[in-house]
C-alpha positions in Angstrom: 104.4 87.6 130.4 103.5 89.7 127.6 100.4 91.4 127.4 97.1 89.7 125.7 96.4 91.6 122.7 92.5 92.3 121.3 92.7 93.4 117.5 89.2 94.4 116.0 89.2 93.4 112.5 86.5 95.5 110.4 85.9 93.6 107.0 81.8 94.6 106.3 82.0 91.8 103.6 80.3 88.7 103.5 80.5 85.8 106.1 78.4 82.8 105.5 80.5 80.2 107.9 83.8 78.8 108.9 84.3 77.1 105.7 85.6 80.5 104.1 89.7 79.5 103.5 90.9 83.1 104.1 89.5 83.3 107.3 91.9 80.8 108.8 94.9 83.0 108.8 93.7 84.5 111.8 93.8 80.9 113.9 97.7 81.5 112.3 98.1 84.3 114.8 100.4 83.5 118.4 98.3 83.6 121.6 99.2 86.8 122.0 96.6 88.4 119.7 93.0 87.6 119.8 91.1 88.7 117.1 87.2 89.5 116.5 86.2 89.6 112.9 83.1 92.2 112.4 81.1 91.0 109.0 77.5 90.9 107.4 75.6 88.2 107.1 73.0 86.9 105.5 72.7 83.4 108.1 71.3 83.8 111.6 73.5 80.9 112.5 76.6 82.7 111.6 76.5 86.0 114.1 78.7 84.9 116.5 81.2 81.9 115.2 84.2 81.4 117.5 87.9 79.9 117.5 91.1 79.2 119.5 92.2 83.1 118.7 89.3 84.8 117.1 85.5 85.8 117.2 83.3 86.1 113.9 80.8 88.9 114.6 78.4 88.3 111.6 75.9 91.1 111.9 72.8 89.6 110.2 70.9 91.3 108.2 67.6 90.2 106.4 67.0 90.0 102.7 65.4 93.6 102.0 68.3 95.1 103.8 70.7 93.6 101.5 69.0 94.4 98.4 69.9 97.8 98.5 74.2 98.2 98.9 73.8 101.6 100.2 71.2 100.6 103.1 73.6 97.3 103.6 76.3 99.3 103.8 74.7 101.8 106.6 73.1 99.2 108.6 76.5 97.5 109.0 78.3 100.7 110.0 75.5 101.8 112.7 75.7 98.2 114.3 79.3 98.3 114.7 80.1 101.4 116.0 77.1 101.1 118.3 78.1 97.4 119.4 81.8 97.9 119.6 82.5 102.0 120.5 79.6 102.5 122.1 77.4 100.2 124.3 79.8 96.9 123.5 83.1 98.5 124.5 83.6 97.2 128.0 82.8 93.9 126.6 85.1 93.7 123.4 88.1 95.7 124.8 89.8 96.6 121.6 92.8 97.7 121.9 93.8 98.3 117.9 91.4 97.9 115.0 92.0 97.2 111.5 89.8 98.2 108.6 90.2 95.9 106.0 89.5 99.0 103.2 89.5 102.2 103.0 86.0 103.1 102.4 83.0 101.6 104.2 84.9 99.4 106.6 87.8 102.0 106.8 84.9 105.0 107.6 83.8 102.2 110.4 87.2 102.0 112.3 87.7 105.4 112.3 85.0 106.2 113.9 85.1 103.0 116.3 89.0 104.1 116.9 87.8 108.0 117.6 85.4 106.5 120.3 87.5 104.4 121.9 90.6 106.2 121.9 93.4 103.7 120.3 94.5 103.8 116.8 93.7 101.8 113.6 95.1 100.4 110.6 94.2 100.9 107.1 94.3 98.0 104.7 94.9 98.9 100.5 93.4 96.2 98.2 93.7 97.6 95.4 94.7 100.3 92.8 91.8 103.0 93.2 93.5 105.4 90.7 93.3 102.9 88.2 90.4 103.7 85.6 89.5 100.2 85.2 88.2 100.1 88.7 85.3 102.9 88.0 84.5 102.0 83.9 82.0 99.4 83.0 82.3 97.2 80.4 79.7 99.8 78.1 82.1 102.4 78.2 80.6 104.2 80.7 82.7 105.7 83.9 81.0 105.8 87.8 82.3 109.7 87.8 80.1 110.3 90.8 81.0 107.0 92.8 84.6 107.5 92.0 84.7 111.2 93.6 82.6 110.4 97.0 85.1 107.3 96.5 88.3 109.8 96.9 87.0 111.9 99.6 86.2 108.7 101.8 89.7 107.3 101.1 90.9 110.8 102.1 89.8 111.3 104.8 90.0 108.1 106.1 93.8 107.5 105.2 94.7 110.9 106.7 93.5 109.6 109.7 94.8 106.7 110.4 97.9 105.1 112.4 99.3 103.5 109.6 98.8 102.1 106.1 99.3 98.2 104.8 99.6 98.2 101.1 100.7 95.2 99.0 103.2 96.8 96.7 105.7 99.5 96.7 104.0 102.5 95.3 100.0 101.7 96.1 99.7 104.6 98.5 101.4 107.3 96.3 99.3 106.4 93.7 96.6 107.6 95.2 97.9 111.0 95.1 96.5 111.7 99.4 98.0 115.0 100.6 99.3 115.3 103.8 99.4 111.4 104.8 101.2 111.0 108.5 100.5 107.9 108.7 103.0 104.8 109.2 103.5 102.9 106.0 103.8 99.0 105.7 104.9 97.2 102.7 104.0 92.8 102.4 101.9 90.7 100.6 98.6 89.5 101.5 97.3 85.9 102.9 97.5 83.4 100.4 95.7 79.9 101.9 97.7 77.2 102.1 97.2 73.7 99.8 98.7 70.4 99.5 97.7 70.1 95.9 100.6 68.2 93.9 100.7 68.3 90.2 99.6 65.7 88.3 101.7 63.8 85.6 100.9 66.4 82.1 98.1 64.1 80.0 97.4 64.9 76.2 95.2 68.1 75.8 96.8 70.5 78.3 95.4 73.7 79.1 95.5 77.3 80.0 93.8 78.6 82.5 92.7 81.9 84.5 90.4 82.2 87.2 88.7 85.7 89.1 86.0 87.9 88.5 84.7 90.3 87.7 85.0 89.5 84.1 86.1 93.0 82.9 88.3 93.8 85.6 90.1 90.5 85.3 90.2 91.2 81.3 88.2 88.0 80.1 87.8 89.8 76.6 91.8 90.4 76.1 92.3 87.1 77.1 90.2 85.3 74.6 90.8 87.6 71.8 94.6 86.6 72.2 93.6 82.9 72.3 91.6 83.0 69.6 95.1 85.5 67.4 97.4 82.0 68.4 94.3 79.7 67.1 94.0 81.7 63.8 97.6 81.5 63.4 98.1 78.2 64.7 94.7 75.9 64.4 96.6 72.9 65.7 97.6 74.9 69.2 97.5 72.3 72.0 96.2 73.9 74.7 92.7 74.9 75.1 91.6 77.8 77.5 89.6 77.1 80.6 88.3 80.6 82.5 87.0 80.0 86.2 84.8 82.6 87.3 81.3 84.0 88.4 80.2 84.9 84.6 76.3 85.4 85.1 74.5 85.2 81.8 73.6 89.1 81.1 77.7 89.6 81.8 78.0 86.8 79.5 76.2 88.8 76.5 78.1 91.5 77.4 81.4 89.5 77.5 80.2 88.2 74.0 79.9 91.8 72.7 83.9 91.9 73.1 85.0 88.9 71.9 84.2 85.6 70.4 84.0 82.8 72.7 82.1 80.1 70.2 85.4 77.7 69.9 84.8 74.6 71.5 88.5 75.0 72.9 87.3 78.1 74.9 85.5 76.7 78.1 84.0 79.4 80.6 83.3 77.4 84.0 81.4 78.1 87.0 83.2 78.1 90.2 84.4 75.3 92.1 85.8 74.9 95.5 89.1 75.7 96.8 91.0 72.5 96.5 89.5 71.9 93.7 90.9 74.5 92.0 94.0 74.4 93.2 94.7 71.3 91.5 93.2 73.2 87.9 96.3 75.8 88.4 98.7 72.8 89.6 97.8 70.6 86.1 97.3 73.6 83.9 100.2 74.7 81.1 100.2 78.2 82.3 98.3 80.6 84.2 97.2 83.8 82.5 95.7 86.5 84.0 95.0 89.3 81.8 93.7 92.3 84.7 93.3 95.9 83.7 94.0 96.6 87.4 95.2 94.1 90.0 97.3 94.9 93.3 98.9 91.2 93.9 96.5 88.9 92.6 96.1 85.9 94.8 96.0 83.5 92.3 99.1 84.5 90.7 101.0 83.4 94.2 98.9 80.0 93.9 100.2 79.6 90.5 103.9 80.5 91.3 103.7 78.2 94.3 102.1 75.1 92.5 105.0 75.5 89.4 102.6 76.5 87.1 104.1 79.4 84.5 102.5 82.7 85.1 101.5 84.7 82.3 99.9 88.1 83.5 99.2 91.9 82.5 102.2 94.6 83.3 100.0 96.2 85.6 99.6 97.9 89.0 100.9 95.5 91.6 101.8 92.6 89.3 105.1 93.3 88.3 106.4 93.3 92.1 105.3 89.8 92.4 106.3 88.6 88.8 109.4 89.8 87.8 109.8 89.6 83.8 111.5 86.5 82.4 112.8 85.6 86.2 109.6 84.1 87.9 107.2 84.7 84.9 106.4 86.4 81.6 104.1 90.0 81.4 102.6 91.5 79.0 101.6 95.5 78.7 98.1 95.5 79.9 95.3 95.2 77.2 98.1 94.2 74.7 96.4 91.2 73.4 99.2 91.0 70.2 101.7 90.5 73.0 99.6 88.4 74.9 98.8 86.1 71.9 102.6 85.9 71.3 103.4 84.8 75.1 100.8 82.3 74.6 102.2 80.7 71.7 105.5 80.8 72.9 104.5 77.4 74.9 104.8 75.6 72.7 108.7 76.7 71.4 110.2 77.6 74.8 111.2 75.7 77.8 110.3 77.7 80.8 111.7 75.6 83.2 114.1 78.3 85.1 110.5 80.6 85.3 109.0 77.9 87.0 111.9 77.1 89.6 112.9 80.1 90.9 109.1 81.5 90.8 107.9 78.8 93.0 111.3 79.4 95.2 110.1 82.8 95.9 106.6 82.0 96.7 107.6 79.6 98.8 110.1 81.9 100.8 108.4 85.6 100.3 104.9 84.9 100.3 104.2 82.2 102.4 101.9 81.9 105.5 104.8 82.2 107.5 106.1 85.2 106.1 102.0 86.5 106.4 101.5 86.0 110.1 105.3 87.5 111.2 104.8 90.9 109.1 101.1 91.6 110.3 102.4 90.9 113.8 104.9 93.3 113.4 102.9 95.4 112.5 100.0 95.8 115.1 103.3 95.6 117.4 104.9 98.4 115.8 101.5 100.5 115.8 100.8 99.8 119.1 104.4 100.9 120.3 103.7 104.4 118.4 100.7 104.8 120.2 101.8 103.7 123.7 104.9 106.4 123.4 102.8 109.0 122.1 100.5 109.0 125.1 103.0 109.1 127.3 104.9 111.9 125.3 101.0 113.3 125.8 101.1 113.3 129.3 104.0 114.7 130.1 103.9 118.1 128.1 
């Protein structure tokens, strides 16, 4: 019988109850691994929430503590390295951890892993290089953030067992010296849904879905819409954006473009099923990122056979191959977006959809998830097993 395996998952986001669908990958895992989740939250209710394979560990924290993101931040690290590598050790028995970034969760499992003597993963979720990631939609760059940014990820990643990132060339990127550190190459979790799209009904629609606004490119988007409207009025398709637009971002957003056309409809949030079935019945999906590693949504979108439409940037064009599973765009292009757009309505992109939802279905399924992470921790594990016993005997 093989060996039970305890993997200490180190997230510091948000956890505010089992209802959360990216948390269910981790029931996906075989008996073999049992995972603990470490979190914040803001619920008393939610500090310790348990499944078949895994513990949440929400550490609570009351409102003036998350008011500040710096003391947040700190009061999530101190409780988890005192908890689980200190005084909570004998109790959790980790024998790998994964920080699920580089930076405050990433700082967390270092020093966890140092304490306990086992080695950790390091998670990429994004392109930090990118500019987009440190501008603001003023203008204005976070120089300061983005250098005590660098030196984190540094020294973090230098440190670590290995390295997950979601597309080919996310680490180099990054421009880390001296990285020793295992590298493995796969998608992330996409949820799974049983959405089926509906039969087409007059007054189709676009639609993209994310936030932040500016990150996600809101602004190119509807100044590409609005290039097709002025040189088509009677387009058919009107333009529905999903996202968490709060009204000072919405002044802001309205600074960069002109959303007044009653075609152009900027919705609140709904939930998960929900919108699935928006991406299943929409015309296309466009997302227009500055920066964007994989882009969950895309992956929904490819899986429901809905046409993607989506910036040349970063991550993207590993997951959407031009004119095979879906059409890109050079990123803040919005002539060529606008021309992509309008191309709907002269263009059968039937082939797109096919073999795009053929590979989401084979290469990026849940299936395809749960066999490389395991692989993964085995792998690691494996390393570090062979390197203690190389240890002892020099």
């Amino acid at each position: 019988m093989q060996k039970e395996i305890n993997v200490l998952i180190i997230a510091s986001g948000w956890f505010r109850g089992t209802d959360d669908v990216n948390d269910g990958k981790f029931d996906l895992f075989s008996q073999r691994f049992q995972n603990c989740i470490a979190l914040r939250t803001d619920r008393k209710d939610c500090r310790y929430v348990k499944t078949s394979t895994h513990l949440t560990r929400g550490f609570y924290q009351p409102s003036w503590v998350r008011r500040t993101r710096i003391l947040s931040r700190l009061q999530f690290f101190t409780a988890a390295v005192l908890e689980f590598g200190l005084f909570g050790r004998r109790k959790w028995r980790a024998d790998i951890v994964v920080a699920r970034d580089p930076l405050s969760s990433g700082l967390t499992s270092l020093v966890i892993s140092r304490l306990l003597g086992i080695p950790f993963i390091v998670e990429l979720n994004g392109n930090f290089a990118n500019d987009a990631i440190w501008q603001r939609p003023d203008g204005r760059t976070a120089v300061l953030r983005r250098r005590i940014a660098w030196r984190v990820k540094k020294f973090v990643i230098q440190r670590a067992a290995a390295v997950k990132q979601i597309y080919p060339t996310q680490l180099a990127e990054l421009s880390i010296p001296r990285v020793s550190a295992r590298l493995f190459t796969f998608h992330n979790y996409v949820a799974p849904s049983d959405v089926q799209k509906h039969e087409k009904q007059e007054g189709d629609y676009l639609i993209s879905m994310g936030f932040p606004w500016y990150i996600k490119g809101y602004d190119i988007l509807i100044n590409a819409y609005n290039l097709v409207l002025k040189e088509n009025p009677n387009y058919p398709y009107s333009l529905r954006i999903v996202g968490w637009i709060r009204d000072h971002e919405k002044e802001e957003l309205a600074s960069r473009c002109d959303f007044s056309d009653p075609r152009i409809h900027l919705l609140s949030p709904v939930p998960y099923e929900e919108g699935q079935q928006l991406i299943a019945d929409a015309a296309a999906f466009v997302l227009a990122s500055r920066t964007d590693a994989m882009a969950r949504v895309l992956i929904e979108a490819m899986r429901a056979g809905t046409l993607c439409i989506s910036s040349r940037v970063d991550g993207i064009p590993h997951y959407i191959r031009d004119h095979e599973t879906g059409l890109l765009f050079d990123s803040g292009d919005e002539r060529q977006l606008a021309d992509q757009i309008a191309s709907l309505t002269d263009n059968d992109y039937t082939a797109l959809i096919e073999n795009a939802q053929q590979r989401a279905q084979e290469d990026y399924s849940v299936a395809s998830f749960t066999r490389h992470y395991e692989e993964m921790l085995t792998a690691v594990l494996e390393d570090a097993a062979a390197n203690n016993v190389q240890a002892r005997v020099s």
